[in-house]
C-alpha positions as CSV (number, residue, x, y, z in Angstrom):
1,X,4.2,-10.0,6.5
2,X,3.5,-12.0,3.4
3,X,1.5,-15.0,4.1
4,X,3.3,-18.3,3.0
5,X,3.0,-19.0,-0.5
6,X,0.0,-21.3,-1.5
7,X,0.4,-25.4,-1.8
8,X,-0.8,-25.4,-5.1
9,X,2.1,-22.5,-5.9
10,X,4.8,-25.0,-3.7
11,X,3.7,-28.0,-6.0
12,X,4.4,-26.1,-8.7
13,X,7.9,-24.6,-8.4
14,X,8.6,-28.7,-7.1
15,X,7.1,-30.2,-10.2
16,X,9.4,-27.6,-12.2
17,X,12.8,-28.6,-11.0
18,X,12.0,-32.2,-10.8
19,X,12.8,-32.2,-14.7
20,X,13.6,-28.7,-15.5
21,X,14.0,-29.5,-19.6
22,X,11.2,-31.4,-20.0
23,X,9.1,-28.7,-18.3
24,X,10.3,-25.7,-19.5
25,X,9.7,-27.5,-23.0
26,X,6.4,-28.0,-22.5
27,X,5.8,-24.4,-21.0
28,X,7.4,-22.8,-24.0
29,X,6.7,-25.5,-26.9
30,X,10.1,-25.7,-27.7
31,X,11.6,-29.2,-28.8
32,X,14.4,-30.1,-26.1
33,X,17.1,-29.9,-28.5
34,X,16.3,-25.5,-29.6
35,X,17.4,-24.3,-26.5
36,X,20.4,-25.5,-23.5
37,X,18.8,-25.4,-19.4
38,X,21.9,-23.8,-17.4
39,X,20.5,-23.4,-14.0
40,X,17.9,-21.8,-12.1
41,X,18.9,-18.6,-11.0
42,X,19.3,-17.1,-7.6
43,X,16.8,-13.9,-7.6
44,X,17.4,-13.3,-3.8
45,X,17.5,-9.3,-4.1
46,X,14.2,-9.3,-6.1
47,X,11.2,-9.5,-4.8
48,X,8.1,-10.6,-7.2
49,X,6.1,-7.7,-6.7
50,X,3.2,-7.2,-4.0
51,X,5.0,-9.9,-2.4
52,X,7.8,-8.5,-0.2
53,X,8.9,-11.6,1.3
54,X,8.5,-13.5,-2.0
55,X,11.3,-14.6,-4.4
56,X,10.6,-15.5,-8.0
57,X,12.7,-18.3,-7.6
58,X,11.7,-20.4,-11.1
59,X,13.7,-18.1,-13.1
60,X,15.7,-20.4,-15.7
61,X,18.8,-19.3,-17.3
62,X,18.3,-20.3,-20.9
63,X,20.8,-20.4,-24.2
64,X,19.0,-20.4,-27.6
65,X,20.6,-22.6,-29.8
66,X,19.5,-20.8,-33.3
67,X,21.2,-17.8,-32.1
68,X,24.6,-19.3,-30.8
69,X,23.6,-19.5,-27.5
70,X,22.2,-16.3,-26.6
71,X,21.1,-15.8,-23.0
72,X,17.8,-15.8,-21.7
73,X,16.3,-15.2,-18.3
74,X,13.0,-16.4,-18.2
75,X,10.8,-16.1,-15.3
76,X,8.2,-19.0,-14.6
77,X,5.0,-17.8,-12.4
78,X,2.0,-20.2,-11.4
79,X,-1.5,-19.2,-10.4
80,X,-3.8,-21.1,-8.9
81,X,-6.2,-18.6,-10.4
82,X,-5.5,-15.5,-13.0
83,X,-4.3,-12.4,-11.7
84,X,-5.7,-9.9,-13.0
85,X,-2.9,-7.3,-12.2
86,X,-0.1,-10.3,-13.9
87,X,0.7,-7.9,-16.5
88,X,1.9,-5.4,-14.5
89,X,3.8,-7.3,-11.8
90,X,5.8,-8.9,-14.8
91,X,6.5,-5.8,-15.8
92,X,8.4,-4.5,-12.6
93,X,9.8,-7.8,-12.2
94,X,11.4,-8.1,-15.2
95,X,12.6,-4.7,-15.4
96,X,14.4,-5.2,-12.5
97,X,16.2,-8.5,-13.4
98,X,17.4,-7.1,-16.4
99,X,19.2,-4.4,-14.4
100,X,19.7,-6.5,-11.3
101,X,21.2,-10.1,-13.3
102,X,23.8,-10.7,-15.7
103,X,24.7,-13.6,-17.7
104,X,28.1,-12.4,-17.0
105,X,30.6,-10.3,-15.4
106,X,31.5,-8.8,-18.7
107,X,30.3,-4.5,-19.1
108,X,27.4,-4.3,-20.5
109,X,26.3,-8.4,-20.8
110,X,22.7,-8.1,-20.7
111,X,19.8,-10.6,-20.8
112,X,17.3,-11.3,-23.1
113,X,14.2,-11.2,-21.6
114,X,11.0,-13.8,-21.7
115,X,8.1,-14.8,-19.2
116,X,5.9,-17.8,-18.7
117,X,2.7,-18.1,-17.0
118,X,0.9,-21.2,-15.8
119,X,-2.6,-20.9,-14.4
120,X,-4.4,-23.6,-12.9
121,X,-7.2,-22.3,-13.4
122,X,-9.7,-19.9,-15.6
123,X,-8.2,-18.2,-18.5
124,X,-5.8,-15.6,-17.8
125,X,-4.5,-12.3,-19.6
126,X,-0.9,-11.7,-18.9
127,X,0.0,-10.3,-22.6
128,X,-0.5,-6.8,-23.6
129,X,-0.2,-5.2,-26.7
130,X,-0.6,-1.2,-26.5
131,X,-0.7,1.2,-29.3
132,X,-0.9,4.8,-30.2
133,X,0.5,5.0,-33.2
134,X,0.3,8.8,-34.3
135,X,2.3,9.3,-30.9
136,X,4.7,6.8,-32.0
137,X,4.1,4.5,-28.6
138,X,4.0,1.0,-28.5
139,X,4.0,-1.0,-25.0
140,X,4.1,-4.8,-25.7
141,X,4.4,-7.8,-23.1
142,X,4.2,-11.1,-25.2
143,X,3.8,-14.4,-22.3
144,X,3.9,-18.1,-22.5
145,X,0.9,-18.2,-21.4
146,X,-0.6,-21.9,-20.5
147,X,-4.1,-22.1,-19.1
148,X,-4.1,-25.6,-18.1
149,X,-8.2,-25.9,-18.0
150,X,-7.8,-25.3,-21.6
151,X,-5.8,-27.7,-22.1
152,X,-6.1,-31.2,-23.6
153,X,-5.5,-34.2,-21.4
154,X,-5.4,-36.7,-24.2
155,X,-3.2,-34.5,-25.9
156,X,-0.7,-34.7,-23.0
157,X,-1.1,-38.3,-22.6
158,X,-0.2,-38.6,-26.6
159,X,2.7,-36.7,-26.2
160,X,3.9,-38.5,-23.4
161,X,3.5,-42.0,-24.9
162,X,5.1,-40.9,-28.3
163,X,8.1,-38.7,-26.0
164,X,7.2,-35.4,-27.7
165,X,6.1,-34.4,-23.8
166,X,7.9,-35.1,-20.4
167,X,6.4,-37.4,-18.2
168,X,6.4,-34.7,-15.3
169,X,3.8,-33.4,-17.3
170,X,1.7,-35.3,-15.6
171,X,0.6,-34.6,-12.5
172,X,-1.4,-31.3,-14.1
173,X,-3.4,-33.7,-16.2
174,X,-6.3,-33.6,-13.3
175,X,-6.6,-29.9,-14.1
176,X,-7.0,-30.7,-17.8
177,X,-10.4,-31.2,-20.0
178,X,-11.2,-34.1,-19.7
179,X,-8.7,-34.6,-16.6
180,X,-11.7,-36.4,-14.5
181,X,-12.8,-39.0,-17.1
182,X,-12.1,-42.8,-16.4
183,X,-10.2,-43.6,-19.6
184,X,-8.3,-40.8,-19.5
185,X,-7.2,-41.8,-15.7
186,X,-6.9,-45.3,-17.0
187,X,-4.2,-43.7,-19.2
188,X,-2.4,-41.6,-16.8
189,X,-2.1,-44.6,-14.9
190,X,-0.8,-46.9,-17.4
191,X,2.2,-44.0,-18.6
192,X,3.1,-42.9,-14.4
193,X,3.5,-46.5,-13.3
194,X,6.2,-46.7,-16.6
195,X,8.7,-44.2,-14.7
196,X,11.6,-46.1,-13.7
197,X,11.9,-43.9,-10.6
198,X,10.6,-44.7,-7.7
199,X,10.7,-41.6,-5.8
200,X,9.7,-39.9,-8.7
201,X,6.9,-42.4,-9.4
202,X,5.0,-41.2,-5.8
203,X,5.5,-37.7,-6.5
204,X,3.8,-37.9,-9.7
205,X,0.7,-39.6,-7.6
206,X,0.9,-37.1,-4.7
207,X,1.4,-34.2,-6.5
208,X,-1.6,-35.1,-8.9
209,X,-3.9,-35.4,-5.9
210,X,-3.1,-31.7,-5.0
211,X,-4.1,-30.6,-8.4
212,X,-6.6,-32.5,-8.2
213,X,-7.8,-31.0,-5.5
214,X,-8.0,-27.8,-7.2
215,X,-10.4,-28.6,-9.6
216,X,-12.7,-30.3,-7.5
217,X,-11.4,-33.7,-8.8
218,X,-10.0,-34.8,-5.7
219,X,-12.8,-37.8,-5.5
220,X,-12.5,-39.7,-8.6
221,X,-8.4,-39.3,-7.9
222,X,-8.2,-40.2,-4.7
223,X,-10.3,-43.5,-5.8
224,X,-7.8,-44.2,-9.0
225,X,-5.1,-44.1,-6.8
226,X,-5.9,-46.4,-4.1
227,X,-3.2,-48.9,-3.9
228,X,-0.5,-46.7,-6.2
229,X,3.1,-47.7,-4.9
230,X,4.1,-44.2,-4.0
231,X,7.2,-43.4,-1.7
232,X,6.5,-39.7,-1.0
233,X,8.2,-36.9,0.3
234,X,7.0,-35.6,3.8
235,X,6.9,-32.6,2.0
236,X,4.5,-33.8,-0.9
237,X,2.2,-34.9,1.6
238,X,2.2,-32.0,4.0
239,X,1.4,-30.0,0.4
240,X,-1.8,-32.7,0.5
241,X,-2.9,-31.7,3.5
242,X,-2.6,-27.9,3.0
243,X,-4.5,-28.7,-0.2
244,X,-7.3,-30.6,1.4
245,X,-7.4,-28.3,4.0
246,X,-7.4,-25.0,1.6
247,X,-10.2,-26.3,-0.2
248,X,-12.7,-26.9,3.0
249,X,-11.8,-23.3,4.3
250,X,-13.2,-22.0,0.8
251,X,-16.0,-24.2,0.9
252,X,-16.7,-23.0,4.6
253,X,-16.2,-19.5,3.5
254,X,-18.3,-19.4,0.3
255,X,-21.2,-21.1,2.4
256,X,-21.1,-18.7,4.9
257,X,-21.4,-15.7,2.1
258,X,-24.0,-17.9,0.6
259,X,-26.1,-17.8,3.5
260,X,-25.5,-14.3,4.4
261,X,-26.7,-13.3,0.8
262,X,-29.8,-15.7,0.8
263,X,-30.3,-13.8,4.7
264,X,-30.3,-10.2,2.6
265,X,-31.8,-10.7,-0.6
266,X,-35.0,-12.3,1.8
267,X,-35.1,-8.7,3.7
268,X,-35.1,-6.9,1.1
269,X,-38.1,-8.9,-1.2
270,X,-39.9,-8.5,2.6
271,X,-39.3,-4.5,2.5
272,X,-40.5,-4.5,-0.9
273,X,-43.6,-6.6,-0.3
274,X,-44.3,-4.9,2.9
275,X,-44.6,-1.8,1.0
276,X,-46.1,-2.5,-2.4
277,X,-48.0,-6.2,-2.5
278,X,-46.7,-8.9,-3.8
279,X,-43.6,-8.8,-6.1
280,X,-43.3,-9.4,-9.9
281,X,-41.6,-13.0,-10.3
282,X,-38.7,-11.3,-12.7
283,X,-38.1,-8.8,-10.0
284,X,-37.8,-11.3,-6.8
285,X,-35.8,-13.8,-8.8
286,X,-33.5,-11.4,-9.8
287,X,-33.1,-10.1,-6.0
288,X,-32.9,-13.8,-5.1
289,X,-30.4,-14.4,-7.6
290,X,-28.2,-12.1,-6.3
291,X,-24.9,-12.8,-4.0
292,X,-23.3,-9.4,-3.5
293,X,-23.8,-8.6,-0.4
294,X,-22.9,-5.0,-0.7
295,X,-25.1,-4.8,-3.6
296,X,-27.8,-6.1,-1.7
297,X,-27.3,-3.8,1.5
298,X,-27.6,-1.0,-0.9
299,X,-31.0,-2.3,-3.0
300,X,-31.9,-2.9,0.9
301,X,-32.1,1.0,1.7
302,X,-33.3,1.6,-1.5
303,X,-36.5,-0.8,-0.6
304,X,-37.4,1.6,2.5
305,X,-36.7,4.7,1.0
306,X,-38.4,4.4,-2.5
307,X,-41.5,5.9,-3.6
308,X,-42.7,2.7,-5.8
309,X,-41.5,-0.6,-7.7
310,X,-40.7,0.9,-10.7
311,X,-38.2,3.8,-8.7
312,X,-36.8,0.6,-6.9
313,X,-36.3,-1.3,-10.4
314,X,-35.1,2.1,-12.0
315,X,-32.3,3.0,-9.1
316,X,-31.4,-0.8,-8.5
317,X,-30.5,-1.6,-12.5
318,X,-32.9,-4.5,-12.1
């Protein structure tokens, strides 16, 4: 069974239909007024692949308005980190909603195609562009793509004062460069407490503090929004907790392998030393240095069985 999807991937798909235009403006950088928002669209019967029990279900029905309204089905995925296998997992996906969804009933309505990624993190590579051109073959993905630790806070913050950006933008500004600085938190402030809504006012602050929390930001946030008038969702703050609680299980975990490597790379600069005297400082830093701990199983054989340094250094890549 697939395990539930992440909180950070639950904040997400939220955020999204809390103002479906002004996001899917953002995501695409189209002005509001080039293309119509008709729903989201029920994908039940297609799994995102490699996740069985998954639905993409941030697929917008869109109508470009330069082209008469032409339909669009445009798939929206988040990652808290890049995939690495993205490109072909939009691939099969959107194969299969072309065949499986239809703008309408009519034979032979199809839709046009288009896909958006958002990555919290890192810098992904969900476009492809493949060419062999004396065979004639050309295989070409082209995603929205929007790596949000690229992106400009104050940017976002200008375009939300000045109305070029939706104010749902928002909570993804602590995910931002620059998304940890005082002024530009000062500024985040000032436009969130501006939204007439209520409701809407507390999910900005709670779903900013799950963001937050994956960047390592949670902290300063936490701090700027002591005393924010927020009427949250039970759902927003169960998201919180997952969040919080997400991010200490990877802390424990990465400690654990920390110390496990720190444990391995000492046995093997013993074996070696054992053996042949005292090691050359490049050669026991670079064993220290190391966290793989298959790696260093392996350089750990190698230490017994070797006939001198310069084998070790020569069958190790060190």
């Amino acid at each position: 069974m697939t395990p539930p999807a992440n909180p950070f991937d639950q904040a997400c798909r939220y955020l999204a239909k809390l103002d479906p235009e002004g996001f899917l403006g953002w995501a695409l950088g189209l002005p509001t007024g080039r293309f119509r928002f008709v729903r989201w669209m029920d994908t039940r019967q297609i799994p995102f692949p490699g996740e069985p029990d998954r639905v993409c279900d941030t697929v917008a029905f869109l109508e470009d308005v330069s082209a008469g309204g032409a339909p669009w089905a445009v798939p929206i995925e988040f990652s808290a980190e890049p995939d690495y296998r993205m490109f072909g997992r939009l691939l099969i996906y959107a194969g299969s909603l072309w065949l499986e969804v239809r703008p309408a009933s009519n034979k032979g309505d199809r839709f046009q195609l288009g896909v958006a990624v958002v990555n919290l993190t890192g810098t992904g590579r969900s476009s492809r562009d493949m060419r062999w051109p004396e065979a004639g073959l050309v295989t070409e993905l082209r995603v929205a793509e929007r790596n949000l630790a690229g992106e400009s806070a104050t940017a976002v913050l200008s375009g939300v004062t000045i109305g070029t950006i939706s104010r749902v933008i928002l909570p993804f500004v602590p995910l931002m460069q620059g998304g940890a600085e005082a002024g530009i938190i000062q500024g985040w402030l000032g436009l969130a407490s501006a939204e007439p809504d209520a409701v809407r006012r507390g999910d900005y602050g709670g779903l900013a503090l799950i963001f937050a929390e994956a960047a390592d930001r949670n902290d300063v946030w936490k701090d700027a929004l002591k005393g924010w008038n927020v009427i949250q969702s039970k759902q927003v703050l169960e998201w919180q907790a997952e969040a919080r609680a997400e991010g200490r299980a990877e802390g424990r975990a990465e400690g654990v392998a920390r110390g496990l490597a720190e444990g391995k790379s000492t046995a093997v600069v013993e074996a070696l030393e054992a053996r042949f005297g005292n090691l050359p400082p490049d050669l026991a830093s670079a064993i220290r240095g190391t966290t793989d701990l298959a790696q260093l199983s392996g350089w750990l054989v190698l230490a017994v069985r070797c006939g001198s340094l310069d084998e070790f250094r020569r069958d190790a890549g060190v």
